[in-house]
Legacy VTK file of the C-alpha trace (Angstrom):
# vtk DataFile Version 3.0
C-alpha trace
ASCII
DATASET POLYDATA
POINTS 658 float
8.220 -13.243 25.005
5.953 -11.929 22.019
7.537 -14.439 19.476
5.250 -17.232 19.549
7.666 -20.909 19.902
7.289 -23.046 16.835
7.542 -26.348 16.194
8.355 -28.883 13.573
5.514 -31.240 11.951
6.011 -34.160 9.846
3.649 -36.002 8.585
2.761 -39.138 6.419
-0.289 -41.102 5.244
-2.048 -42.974 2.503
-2.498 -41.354 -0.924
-6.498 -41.364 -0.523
-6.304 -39.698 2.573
-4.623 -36.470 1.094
-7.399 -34.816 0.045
-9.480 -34.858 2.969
-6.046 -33.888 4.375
-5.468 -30.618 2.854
-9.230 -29.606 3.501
-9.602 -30.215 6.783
-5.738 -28.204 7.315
-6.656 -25.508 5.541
-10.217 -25.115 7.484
-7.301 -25.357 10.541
-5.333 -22.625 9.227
-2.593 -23.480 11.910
0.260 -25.005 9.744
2.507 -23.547 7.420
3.631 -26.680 4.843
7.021 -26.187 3.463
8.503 -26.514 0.370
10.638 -29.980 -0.236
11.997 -29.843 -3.500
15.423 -29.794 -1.531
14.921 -33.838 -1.316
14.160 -34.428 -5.013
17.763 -33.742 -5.715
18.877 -35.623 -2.908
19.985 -39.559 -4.041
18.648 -41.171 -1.286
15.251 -39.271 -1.384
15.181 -38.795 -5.101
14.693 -42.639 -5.269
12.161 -43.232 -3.048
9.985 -40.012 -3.416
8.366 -38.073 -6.730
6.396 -33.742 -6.132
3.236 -33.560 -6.131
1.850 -33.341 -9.335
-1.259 -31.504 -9.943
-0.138 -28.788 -12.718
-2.747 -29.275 -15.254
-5.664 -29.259 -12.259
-4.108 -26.054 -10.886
-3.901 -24.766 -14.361
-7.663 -25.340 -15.197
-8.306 -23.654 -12.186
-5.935 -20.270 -12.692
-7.928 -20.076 -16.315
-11.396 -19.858 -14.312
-10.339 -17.798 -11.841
-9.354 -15.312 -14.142
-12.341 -15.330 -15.676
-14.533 -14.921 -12.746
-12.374 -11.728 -11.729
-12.617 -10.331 -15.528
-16.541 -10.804 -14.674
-16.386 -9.014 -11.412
-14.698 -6.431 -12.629
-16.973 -5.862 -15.056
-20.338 -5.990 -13.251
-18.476 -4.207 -10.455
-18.224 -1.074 -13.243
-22.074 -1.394 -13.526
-23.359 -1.926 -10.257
-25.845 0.655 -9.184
-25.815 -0.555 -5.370
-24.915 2.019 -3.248
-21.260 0.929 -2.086
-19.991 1.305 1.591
-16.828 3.458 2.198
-14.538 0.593 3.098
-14.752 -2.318 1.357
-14.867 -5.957 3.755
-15.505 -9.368 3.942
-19.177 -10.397 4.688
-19.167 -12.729 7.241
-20.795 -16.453 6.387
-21.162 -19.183 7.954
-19.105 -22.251 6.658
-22.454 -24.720 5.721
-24.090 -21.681 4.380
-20.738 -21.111 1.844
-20.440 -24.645 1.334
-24.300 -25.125 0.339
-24.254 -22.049 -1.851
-21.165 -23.060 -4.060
-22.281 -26.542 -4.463
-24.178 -25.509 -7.096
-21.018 -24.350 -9.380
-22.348 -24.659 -12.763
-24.951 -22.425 -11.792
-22.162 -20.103 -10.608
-20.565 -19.926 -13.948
-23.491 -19.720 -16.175
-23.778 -16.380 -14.789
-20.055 -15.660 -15.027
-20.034 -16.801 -18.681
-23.765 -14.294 -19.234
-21.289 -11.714 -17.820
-18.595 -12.430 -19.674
-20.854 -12.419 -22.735
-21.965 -9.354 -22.274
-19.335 -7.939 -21.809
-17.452 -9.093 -25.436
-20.858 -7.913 -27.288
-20.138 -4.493 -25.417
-16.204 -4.170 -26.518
-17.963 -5.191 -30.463
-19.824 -2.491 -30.267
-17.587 0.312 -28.785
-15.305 -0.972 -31.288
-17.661 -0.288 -34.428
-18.722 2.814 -32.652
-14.785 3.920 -32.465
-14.102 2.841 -36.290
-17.063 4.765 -37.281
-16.460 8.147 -35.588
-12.955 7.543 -36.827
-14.018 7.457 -40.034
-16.485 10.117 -39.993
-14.576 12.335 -38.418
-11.776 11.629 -41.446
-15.026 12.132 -44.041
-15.728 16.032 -42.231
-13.039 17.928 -44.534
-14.595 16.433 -47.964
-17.999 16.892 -47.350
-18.630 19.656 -50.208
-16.474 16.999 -52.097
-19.195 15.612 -54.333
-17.468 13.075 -56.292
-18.888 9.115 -55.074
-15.565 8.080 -52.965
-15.609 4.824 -55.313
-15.327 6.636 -58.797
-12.496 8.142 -57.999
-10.875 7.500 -61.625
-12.267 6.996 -65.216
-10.686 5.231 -68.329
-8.234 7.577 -68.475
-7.994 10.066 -65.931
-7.049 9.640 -61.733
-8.064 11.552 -59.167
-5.864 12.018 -56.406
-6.868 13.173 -52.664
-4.553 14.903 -50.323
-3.302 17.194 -47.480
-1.237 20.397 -47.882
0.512 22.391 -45.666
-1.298 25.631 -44.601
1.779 27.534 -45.565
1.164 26.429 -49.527
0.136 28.534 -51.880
-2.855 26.863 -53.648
-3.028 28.960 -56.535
0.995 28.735 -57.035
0.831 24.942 -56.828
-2.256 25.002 -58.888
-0.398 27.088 -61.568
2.939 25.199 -61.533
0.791 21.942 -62.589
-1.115 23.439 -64.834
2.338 24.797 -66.425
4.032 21.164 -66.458
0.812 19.086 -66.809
-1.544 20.916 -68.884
-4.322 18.207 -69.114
-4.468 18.568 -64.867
-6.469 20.263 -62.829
-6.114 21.237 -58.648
-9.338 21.648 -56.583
-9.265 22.882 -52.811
-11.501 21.166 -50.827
-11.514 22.579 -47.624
-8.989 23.866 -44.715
-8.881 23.318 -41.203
-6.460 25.278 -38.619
-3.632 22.885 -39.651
-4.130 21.404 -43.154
-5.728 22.414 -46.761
-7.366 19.380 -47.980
-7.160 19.171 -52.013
-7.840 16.689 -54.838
-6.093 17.080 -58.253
-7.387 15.512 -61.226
-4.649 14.125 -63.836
-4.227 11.263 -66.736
-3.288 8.453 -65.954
-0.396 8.077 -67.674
1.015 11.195 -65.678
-0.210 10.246 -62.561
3.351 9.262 -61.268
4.855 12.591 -62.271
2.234 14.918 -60.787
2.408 12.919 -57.438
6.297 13.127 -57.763
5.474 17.102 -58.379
3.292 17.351 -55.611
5.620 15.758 -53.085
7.589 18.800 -53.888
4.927 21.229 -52.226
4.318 18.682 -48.928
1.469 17.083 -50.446
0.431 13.939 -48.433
-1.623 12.039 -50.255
-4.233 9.676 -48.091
-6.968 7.162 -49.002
-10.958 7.182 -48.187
-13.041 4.192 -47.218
-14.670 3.377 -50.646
-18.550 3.851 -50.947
-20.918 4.148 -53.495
-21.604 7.593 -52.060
-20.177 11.174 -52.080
-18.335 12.060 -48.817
-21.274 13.751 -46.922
-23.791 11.221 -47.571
-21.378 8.320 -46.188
-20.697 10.166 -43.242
-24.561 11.333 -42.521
-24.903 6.883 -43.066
-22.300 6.550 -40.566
-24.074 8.921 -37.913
-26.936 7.189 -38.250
-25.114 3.599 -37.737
-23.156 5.486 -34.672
-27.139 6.181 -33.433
-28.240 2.698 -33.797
-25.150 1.645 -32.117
-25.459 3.775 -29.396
-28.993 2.038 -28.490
-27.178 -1.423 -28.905
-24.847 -0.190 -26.314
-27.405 1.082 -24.224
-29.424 -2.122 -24.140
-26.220 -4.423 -23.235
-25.319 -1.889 -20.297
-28.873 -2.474 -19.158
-28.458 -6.087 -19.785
-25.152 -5.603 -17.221
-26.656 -3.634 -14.891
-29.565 -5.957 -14.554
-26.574 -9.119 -14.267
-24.857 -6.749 -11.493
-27.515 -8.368 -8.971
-25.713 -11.567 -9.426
-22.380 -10.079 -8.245
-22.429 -11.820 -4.700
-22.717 -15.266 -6.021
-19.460 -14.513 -8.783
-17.572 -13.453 -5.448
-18.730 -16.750 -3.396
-17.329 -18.566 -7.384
-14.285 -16.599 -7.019
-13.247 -17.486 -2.901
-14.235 -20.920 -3.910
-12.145 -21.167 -6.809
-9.404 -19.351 -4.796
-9.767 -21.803 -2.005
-9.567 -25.082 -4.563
-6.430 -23.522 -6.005
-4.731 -23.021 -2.412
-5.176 -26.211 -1.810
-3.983 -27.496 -5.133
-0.486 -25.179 -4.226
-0.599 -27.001 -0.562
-0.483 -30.262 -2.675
2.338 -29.799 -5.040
4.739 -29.201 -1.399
3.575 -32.755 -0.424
6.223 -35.439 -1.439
4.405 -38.789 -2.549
5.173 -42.590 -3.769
2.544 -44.763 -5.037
0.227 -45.027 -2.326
1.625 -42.822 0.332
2.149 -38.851 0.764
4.715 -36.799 2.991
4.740 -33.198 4.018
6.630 -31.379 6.568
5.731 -27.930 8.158
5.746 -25.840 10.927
2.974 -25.187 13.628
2.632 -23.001 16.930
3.433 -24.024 20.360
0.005 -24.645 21.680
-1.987 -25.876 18.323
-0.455 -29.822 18.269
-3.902 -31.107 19.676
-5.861 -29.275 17.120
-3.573 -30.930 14.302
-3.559 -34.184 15.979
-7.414 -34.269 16.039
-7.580 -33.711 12.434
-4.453 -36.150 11.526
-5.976 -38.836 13.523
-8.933 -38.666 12.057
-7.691 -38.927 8.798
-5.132 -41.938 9.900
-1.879 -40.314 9.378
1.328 -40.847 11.069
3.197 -37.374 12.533
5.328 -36.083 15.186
6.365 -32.824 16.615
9.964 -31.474 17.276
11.972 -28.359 18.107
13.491 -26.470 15.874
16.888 -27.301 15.004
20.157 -25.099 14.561
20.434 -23.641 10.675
16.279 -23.917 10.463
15.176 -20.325 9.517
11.948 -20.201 12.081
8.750 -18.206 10.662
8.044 -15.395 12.783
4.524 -15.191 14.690
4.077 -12.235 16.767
1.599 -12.146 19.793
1.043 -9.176 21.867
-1.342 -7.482 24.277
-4.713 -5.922 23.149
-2.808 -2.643 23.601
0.645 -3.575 21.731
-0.684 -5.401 19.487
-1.583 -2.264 16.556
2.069 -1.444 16.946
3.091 -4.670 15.147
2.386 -2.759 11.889
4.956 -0.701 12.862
7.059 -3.822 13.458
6.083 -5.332 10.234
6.852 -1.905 8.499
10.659 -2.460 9.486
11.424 -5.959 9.474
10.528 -8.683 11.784
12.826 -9.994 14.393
14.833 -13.258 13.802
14.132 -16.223 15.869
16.195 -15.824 19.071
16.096 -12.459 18.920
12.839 -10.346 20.547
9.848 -8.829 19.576
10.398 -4.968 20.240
6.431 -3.953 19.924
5.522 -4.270 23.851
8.568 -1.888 24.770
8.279 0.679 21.999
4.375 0.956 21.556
4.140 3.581 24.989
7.254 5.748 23.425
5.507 5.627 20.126
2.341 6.593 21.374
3.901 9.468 23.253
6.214 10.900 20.552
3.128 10.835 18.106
1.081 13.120 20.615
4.223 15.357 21.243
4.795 15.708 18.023
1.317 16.494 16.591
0.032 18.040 20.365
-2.889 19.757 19.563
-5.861 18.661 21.332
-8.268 19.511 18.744
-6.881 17.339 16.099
-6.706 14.699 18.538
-9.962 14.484 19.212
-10.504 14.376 15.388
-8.664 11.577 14.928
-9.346 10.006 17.865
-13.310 10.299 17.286
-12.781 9.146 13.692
-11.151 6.014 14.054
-13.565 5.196 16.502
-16.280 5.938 14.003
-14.479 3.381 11.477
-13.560 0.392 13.956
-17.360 0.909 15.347
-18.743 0.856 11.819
-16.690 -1.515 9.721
-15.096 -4.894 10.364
-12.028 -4.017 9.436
-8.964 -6.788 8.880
-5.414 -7.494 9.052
-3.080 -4.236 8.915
-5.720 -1.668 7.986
-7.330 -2.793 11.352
-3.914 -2.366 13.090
-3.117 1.040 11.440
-6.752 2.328 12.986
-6.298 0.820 16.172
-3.075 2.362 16.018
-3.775 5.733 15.057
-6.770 6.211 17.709
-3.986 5.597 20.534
-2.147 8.193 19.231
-5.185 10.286 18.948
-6.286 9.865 22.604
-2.217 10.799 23.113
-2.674 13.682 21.079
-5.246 14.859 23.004
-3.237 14.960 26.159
-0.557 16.409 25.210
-2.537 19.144 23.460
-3.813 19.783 26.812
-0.891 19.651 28.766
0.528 22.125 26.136
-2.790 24.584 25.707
-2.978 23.294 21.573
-7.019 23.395 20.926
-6.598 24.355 17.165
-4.024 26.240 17.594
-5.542 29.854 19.817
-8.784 29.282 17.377
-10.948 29.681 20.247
-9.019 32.826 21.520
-9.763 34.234 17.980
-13.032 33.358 18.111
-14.005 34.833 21.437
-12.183 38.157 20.450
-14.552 38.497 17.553
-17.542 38.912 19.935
-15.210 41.336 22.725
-14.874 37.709 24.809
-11.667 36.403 26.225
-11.925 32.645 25.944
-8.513 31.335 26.668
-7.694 27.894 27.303
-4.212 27.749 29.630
-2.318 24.732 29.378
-1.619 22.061 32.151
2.051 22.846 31.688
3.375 25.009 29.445
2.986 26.852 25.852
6.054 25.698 24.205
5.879 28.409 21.770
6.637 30.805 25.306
9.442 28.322 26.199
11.145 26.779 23.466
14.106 26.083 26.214
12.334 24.069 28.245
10.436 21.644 25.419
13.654 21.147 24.029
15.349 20.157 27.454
11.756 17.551 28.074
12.284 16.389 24.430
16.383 15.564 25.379
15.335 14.430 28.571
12.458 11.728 27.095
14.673 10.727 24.216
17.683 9.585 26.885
14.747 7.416 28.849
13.981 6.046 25.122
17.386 5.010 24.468
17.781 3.754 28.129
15.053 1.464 27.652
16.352 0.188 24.514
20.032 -0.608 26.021
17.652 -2.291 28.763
16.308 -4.623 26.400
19.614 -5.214 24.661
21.224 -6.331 28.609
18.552 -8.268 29.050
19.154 -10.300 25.971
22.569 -10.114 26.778
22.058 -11.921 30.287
19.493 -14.221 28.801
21.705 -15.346 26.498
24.413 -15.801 29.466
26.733 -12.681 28.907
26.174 -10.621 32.313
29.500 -8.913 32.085
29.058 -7.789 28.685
25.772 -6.598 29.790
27.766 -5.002 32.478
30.247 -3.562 30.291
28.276 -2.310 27.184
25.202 -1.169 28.762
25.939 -0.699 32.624
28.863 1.326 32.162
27.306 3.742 29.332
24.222 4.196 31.905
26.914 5.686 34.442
28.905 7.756 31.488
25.682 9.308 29.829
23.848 9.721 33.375
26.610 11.827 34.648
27.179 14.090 31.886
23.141 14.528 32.115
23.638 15.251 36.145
26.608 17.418 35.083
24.314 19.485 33.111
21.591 19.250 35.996
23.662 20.368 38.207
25.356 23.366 36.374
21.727 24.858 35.507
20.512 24.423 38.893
23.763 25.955 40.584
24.425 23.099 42.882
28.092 22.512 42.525
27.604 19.073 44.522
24.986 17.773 41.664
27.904 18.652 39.195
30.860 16.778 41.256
28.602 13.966 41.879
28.071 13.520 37.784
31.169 14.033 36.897
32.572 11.510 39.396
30.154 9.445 37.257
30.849 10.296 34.081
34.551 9.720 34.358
34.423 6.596 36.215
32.022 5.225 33.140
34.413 6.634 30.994
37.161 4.851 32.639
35.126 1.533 32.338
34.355 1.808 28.940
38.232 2.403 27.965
39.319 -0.582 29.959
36.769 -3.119 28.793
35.641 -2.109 25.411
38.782 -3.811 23.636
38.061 -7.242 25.637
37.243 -9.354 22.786
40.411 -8.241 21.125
43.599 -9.237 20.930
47.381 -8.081 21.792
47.203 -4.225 20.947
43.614 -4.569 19.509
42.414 -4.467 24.227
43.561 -0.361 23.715
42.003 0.327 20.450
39.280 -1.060 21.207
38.447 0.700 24.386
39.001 3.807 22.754
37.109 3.107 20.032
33.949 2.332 22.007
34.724 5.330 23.823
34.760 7.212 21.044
30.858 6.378 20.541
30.176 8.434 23.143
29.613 10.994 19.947
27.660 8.866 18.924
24.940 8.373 21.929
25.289 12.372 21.805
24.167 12.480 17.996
20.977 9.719 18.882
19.858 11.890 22.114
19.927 15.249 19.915
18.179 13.406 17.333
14.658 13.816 19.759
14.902 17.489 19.146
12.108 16.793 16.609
10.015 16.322 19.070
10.402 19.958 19.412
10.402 20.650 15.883
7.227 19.041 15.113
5.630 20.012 18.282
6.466 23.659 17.279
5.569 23.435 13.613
2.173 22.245 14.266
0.939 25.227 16.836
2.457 27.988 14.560
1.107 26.900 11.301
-2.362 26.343 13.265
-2.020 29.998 14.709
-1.071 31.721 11.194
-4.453 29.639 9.992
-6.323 31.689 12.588
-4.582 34.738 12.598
-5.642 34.861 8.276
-8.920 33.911 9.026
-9.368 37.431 11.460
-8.097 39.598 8.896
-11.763 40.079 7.844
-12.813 41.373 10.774
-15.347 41.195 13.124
-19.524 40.753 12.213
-20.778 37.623 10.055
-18.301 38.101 7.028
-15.247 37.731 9.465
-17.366 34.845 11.123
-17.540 33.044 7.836
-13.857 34.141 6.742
-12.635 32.389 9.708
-14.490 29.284 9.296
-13.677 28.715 5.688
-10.119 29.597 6.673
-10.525 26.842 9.954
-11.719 23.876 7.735
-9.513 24.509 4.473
-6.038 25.589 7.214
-6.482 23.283 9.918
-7.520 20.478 7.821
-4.052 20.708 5.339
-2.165 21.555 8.602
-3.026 18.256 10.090
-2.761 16.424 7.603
0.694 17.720 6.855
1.697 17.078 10.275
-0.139 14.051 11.048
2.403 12.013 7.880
5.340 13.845 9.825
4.052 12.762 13.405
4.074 9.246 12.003
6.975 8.955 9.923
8.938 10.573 12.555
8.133 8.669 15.833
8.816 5.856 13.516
11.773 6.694 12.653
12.375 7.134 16.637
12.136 3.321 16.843
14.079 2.739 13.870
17.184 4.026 13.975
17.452 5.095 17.822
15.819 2.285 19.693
15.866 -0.669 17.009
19.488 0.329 16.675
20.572 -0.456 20.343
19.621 -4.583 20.266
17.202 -5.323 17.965
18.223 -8.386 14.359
15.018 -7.750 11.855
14.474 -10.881 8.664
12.765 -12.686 9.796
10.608 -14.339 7.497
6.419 -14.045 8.815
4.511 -17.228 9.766
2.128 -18.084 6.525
-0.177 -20.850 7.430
-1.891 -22.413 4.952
-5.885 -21.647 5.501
-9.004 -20.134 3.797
-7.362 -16.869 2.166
-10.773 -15.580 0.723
-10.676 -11.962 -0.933
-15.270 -11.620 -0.162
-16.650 -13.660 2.246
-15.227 -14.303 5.935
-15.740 -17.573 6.447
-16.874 -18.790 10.172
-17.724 -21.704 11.619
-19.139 -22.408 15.105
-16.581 -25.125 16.231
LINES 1 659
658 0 1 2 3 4 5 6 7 8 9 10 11 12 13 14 15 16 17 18 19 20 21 22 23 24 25 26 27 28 29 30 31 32 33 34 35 36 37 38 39 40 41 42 43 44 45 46 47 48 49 50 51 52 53 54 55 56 57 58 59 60 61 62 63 64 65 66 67 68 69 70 71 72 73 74 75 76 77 78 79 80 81 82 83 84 85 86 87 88 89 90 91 92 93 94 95 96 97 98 99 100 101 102 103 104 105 106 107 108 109 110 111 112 113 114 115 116 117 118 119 120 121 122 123 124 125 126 127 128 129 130 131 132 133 134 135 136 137 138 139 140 141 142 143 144 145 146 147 148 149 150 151 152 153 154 155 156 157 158 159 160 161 162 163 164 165 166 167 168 169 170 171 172 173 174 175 176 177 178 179 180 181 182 183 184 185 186 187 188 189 190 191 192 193 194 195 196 197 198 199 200 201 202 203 204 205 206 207 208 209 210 211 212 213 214 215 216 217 218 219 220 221 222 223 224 225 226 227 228 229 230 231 232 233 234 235 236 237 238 239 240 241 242 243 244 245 246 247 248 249 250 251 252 253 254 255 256 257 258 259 260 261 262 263 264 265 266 267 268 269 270 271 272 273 274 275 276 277 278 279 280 281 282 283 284 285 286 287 288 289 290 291 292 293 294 295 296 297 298 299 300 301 302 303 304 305 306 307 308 309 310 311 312 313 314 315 316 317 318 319 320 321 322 323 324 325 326 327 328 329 330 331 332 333 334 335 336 337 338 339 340 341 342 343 344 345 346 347 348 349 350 351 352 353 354 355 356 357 358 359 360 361 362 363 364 365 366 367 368 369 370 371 372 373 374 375 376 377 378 379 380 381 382 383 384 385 386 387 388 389 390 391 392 393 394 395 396 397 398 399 400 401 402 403 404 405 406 407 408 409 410 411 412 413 414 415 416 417 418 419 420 421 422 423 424 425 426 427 428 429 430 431 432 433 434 435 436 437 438 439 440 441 442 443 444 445 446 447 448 449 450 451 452 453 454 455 456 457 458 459 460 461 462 463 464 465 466 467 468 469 470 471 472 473 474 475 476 477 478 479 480 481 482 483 484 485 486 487 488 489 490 491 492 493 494 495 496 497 498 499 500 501 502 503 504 505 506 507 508 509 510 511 512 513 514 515 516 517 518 519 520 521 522 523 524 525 526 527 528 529 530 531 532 533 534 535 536 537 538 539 540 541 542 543 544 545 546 547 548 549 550 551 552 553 554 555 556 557 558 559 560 561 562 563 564 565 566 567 568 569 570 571 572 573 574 575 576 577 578 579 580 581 582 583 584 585 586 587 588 589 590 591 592 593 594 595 596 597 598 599 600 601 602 603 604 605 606 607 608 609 610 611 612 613 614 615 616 617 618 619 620 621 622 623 624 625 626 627 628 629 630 631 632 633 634 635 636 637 638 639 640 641 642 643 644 645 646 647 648 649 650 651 652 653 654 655 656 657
């Protein structure tokens, strides 16, 4: 069984011992602490008991934290170190990571130089902004030569605007020199969507020449006032711009130089991370004045561990079984093999307690369907070789670890059943040899399926009935487990003998032995029979002959699950004949070094889309295999996962030698 056991922990000690407490369980990282708030509103709890109170400390925290990724960030943008690939965790000892945040106003001087920085760069590319805005408004009115702050007189206005390119200057011009003789109309300049204008009136008739230039579209706008004419303000803004620009330049030199100091603001942040974990841990305790409680749950195997550290720190605990109505964390443990295919697990939805872990049975099917499906040796071997490359190179973590684990299985699967099905980039190498007058063929072990569609579909029907065997297998073994073996008998015993003799029905037919055929159906009917008479057992009165032939009736069911592995076939097929079209364009140049280069162009650019393409499909697909056809025949997913409360650092892997 996969599903690691849990247990119950309780635990109480003295207030001063909490502390210590929380450190030394999350160095553990074995014990998940649950939440109690359920006994604050209980009377008899509620009296005796107050939460954990350490808002405003967890606060103070959150506030620094944030700050410390705002300054990572930030270096991070200006970091000239050559950066690997795939980000991970450095690995560091525990004294080493202990001695190097000690120093934690050190830490934050050079968070707060970052931070500083990085405020007197956002000043600056602000004033840089405003002043190209406002240059870039100036550009129209440069041959306007009127100081933008003596824009009026005593008695006269002068009024700036926009017109629509559509206008008629010298109509408008006219019409206000009709109505308002004392006014004049200047155009400025014109762009591709505006005519830019300034009219000069009294003031006592400002109102109605603005109310008379509404009627033409006039939009009338403001400049920023200067004690200069429009093109010397903007040639003094280009030249602030300039000197702004070297500002900027020295404060991203000033960041770029602070970017060295980016490993000690990640050992700040996973230390300010860890101090707020363990401020979370400490708002689930329950206290009174001088004494804490905290409940949790811990796996089978891990009590002396935890009884180490709660000795040592004087407390008082015990460990129980789970009781009925507890909802059980989930903890999964698997072979070295299985255990990448708990991704696949997770993907779905992990099992309940009591139910089972379906990675061990599924992860062989998987990695079979995934080869079948993409089956070309050559991109096998490309996948295979490049996972390698990253699990070799990186130290990679948690899913992403899984998912590459994963993946070069399915490579090394690909790779066999490219071989068993002649797939070595599609007939690339046929091409190629036929290009120099060679004939370099590579036969399969078994067949082409692209010569016998027939037969791949009858193996892909044939290996999906196995795959939804072994899934009725694991649902009668959970049925007899769980003390049921007559209803193992009757809902998975008697379907083997229906579905096994239609398949030796059909076995027999295409072989033309007429004994094969009597023998299945003999089978077939006498599972039939079996399933009619027992599938309405749990019912009642009329309910016992409904219900048979209602389970019977699922018979169309199984059917409609074992032609659902036909895209095994699809898939398979898919991926050889897009891989041959890539081949067959990349001849149509011909022989010589032109067709030589043709093809290869065409080889990368094809082959690398076409497995792409198909790897997604090969993956999505087999999963969906195990979801809906295998998951679907015993397996109870939500369960909630295990989350023990440890050292959750986003940098630095912390180790320690004990």
């Amino acid at each position: 069984m996969s599903i690691v056991k849990m247990k119950r922990i309780s635990v109480a000690g003295m207030a001063e011992d909490r502390k210590d407490l929380i450190r030394k369980l999350q160095k553990l990282g074995a014990v998940e602490i649950s939440n109690q708030d359920w006994k604050l509103s209980d009377p008899q709890w509620a009296q005796q008991v107050q939460k954990g109170d350490r808002e405003p400390e967890l606060t103070e925290i959150e506030v620094q934290l944030a700050k410390t990724r705002l300054a990572i960030e930030t270096l991070e943008r200006y970091d000239t170190a050559k950066k690997p690939l795939i980000f991970t965790r450095r690995l560091m000892d525990e004294d080493s990571f202990l001695q190097q945040t000690k120093q934690e106003s050190a830490l934050s001087s050079c968070r707060d130089e970052a931070l500083r920085l990085r405020e007197q760069l956002n000043q600056i590319d602000e004033q840089i902004n405003q002043n190209n805005l406002e240059a870039a408004a100036l550009a129209p009115w440069e041959s306007f030569g009127v100081p933008l702050n003596r824009l009026q007189t005593a008695k006269t206005k002068l009024i700036l605007g926009l017109l629509p390119l559509a206008v008629e200057t010298g109509q408008c011009a006219g019409a206000l020199q009709e109505e308002f003789p004392a006014t004049a109309f200047f155009e400025i300049s014109r762009d591709k969507s505006m005519i830019y204008a300034a009219v000069i009136c009294l003031k006592e008739e400002e109102e109605d020449v603005w109310r008379r230039l509404r009627g033409f579209g006039f939009n009338r706008i403001a400049l920023e006032e200067a004690d200069a004419t429009a093109s010397q303000r903007r040639a003094a803004l280009t030249a602030q711009v300039q000197e702004q620009q070297k500002s900027r330049e020295a404060v991203v030199e000033a960041l770029k130089v602070q970017a060295e100091h980016l490993p000690k603001l990640q050992l700040l942040h996973d230390s300010l991370a860890l101090k707020r974990d363990r401020c979370r841990a400490g708002e689930n305790f329950l206290k009174t004045k001088k004494t804490f409680l905290l409940e949790g749950w811990i796996p089978a195997g891990c009590e002396d561990k935890a009884s180490q550290i709660l000795d040592s720190c004087g407390c008082w605990y015990e460990y129980r079984e789970p009781q009925d109505g507890e909802e059980i964390p989930i903890l999964l443990q698997n072979s070295s093999f299985a255990t990448p295919f708990e991704a696949i697990t997770q993907l779905y939805s992990l099992p309940v307690a009591g139910n089972i872990d379906p990675t061990k049975f599924f992860a062989p099917f998987y990695v079979m369907f995934f080869g079948i499906m993409l089956s070309d040796a050559g991109y096998g071997i490309v996948l295979a070789l490049a996972c390698a490359l990253l699990l070799k190179k990186y130290r990679l973590e948690g899913m992403f670890q899984k998912m590459i684990r994963l993946f070069f299985y399915c490579g090394l699967s690909t790779v066999f059943w490219g071989a068993v099905f002649g797939g070595w980039f599609g007939d690339f190498f046929t091409v190629l040899g036929s290009m120099f007058g060679a004939d370099i063929a590579i036969p399969p072990l078994w067949f082409n399926p692209l010569d016998n569609i027939m037969g791949m579909l009858v193996f892909s029907l044939i290996f999906g009935v196995i795959h939804l065997f072994a899934g009725m297998a694991v649902n009668a073994y959970l049925l007899i487990r769980d003390g049921h073996p007559f209803d193992a008998f009757c809902d998975v015993g008697l379907w083997y003998l229906l579905i096994g003799g239609i398949g030796v029905i059909f076995l027999g037919s295409s072989l033309g032995l007429a004994g094969v055929s009597q023998a299945g159906t003999y089978m077939a009917v006498g599972g039939a029979v079996g399933v009619l008479l027992t599938g309405g057992r749990h019912n009642k009165g009329i309910g016992k002959v409904t219900g048979g032939l209602g389970s019977l009736y699922n018979v169309t069911s199984y059917l409609s699950d074992v032609l659902s592995y036909s895209r095994l076939l699809a898939l398979g097929l898919s991926t050889g004949v897009v891989a041959q079209v890539v081949n067959m364009m990349g001849s149509l140049a011909g022989d010589g070094i032109v067709g030589l280069i043709v093809l290869m162009i065409a080889f990368i650019i094809g082959h690398t889309f076409n497995m792409a393409v198909n790897l997604l499909g090969s993956f999505v697909h087999a999963s969906r295999l195990q979801y809906v056809e295998f998951f679907g025949k015993f397996y109870e997913g939500g369960g909630e996962p295990f989350s023990p409360f440890r050292a959750d650092t986003k940098y630095v892997n912390i180790v320690s030698e004990k």
